[in-house]
PAPA-800832 format. One record per residue (C-alpha): x, y, z. Coordinates in Angstrom, 2 decimals, decimal comma. Layout:
KOLKOL|X|Y|Z .
...
REM end
This chain:
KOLKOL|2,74|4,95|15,32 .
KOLKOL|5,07|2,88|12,54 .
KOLKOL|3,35|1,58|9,90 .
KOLKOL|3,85|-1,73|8,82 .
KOLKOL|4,07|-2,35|4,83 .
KOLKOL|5,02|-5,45|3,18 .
KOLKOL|6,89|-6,93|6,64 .
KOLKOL|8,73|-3,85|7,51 .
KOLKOL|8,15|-1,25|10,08 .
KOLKOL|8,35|2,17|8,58 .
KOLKOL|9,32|5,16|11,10 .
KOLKOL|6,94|7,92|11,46 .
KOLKOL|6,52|11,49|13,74 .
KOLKOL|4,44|11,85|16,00 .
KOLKOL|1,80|12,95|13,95 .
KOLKOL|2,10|9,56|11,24 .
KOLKOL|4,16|11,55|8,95 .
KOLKOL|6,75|8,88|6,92 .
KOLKOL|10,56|10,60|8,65 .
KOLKOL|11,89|8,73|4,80 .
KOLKOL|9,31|8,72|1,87 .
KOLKOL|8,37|5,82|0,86 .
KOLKOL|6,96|5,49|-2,88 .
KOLKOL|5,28|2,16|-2,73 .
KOLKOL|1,77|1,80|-3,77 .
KOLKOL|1,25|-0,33|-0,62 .
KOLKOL|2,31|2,25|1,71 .
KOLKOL|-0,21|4,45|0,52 .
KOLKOL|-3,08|2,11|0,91 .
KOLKOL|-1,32|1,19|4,37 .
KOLKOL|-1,59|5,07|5,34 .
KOLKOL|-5,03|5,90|3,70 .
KOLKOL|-6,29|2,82|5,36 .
KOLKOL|-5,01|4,12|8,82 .
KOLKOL|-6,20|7,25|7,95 .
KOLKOL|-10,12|5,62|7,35 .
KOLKOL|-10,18|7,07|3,00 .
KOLKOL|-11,05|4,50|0,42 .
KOLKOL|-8,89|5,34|-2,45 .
KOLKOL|-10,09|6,23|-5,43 .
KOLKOL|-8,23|7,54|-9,22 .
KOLKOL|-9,18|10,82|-7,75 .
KOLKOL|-6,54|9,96|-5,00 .
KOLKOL|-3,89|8,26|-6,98 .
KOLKOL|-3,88|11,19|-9,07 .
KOLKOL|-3,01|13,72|-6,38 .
KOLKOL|-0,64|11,02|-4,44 .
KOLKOL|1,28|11,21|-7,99 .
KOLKOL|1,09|14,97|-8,24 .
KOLKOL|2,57|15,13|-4,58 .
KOLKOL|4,98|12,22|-4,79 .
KOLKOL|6,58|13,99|-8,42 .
KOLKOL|6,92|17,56|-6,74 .
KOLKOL|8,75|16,02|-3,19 .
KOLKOL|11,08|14,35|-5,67 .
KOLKOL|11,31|17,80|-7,78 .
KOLKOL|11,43|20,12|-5,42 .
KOLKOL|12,40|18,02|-2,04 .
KOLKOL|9,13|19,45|-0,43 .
KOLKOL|5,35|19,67|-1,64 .
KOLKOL|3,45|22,61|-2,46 .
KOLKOL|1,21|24,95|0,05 .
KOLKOL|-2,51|23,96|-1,00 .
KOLKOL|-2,68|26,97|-3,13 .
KOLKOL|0,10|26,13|-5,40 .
KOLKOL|-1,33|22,40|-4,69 .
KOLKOL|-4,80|23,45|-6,31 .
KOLKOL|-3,21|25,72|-8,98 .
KOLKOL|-0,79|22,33|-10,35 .
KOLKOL|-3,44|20,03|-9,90 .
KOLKOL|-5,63|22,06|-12,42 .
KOLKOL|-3,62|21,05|-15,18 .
KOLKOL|-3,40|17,43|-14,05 .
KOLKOL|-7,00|17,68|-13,08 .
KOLKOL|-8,98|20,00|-15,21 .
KOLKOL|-11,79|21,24|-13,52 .
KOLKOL|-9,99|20,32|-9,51 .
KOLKOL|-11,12|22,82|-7,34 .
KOLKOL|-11,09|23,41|-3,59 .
KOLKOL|-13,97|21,63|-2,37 .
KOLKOL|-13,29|18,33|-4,62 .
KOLKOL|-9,93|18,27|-2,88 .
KOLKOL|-11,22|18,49|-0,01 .
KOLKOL|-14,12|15,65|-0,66 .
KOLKOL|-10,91|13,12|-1,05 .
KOLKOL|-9,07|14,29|1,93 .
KOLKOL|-11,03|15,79|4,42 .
KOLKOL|-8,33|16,85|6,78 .
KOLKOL|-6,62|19,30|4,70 .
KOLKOL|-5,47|18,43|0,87 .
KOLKOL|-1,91|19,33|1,30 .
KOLKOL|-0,87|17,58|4,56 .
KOLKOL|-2,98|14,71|4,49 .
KOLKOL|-2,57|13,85|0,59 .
KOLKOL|1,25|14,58|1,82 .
KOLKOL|1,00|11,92|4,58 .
KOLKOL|-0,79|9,01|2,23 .
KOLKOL|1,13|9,93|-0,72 .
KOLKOL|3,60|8,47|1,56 .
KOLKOL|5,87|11,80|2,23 .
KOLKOL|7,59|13,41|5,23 .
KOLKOL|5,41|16,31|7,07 .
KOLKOL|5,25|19,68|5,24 .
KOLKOL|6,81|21,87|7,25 .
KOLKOL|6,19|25,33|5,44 .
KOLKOL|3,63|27,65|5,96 .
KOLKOL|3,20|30,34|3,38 .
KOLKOL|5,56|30,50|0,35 .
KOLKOL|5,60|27,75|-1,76 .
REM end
């Protein structure tokens, strides 16, 4: 299921995950929109968090490590507020509208 952002098709798995990141802002309201959220600076917030550790690290963070970094972007971030903004788990969803491949690890980092 390809999105389509700004006239092109972007490539996804089969699960809507971008195969190349793609750091538009319009891809991420593309995706979120797909994905039925209404973005707020709640979201933006973690899509940047995300977006700056896949280009660090060339992965993102578990959700543990997730909620631990977001604290200091986010003071007071816990658990359930993440989960308020994206419902089906904070790490792979806010991975697929932040407009990054699929996290692949489990565990770790």
């Amino acid at each position: 299921m390809p999105y389509t952002v700004n006239g092109a098709e972007l490539e996804t798995d089969e699960q809507g995950y971008l195969i190349e990141p793609d750091y538009s802002d319009e891809a991420v309201q593309v995706i979120a929109a797909a994905e039925g959220l209404e973005l707020n600076d709640d979201h933006w917030k973690v899509v940047a968090y995300l977006r700056d550790e896949y280009r660090e690290h060339g992965h993102t963070p578990n959700f543990r490590n997730m909620l631990k970094g977001l604290g200091e972007v986010m003071p007071g971030c816990d658990s359930k507020a993440l989960y308020e903004l994206f419902p089906l788990g904070p790490a792979k969803q806010g991975a697929k509208v932040a407009g990054l491949p699929q996290p692949l690890g489990k565990g770790g980092y």
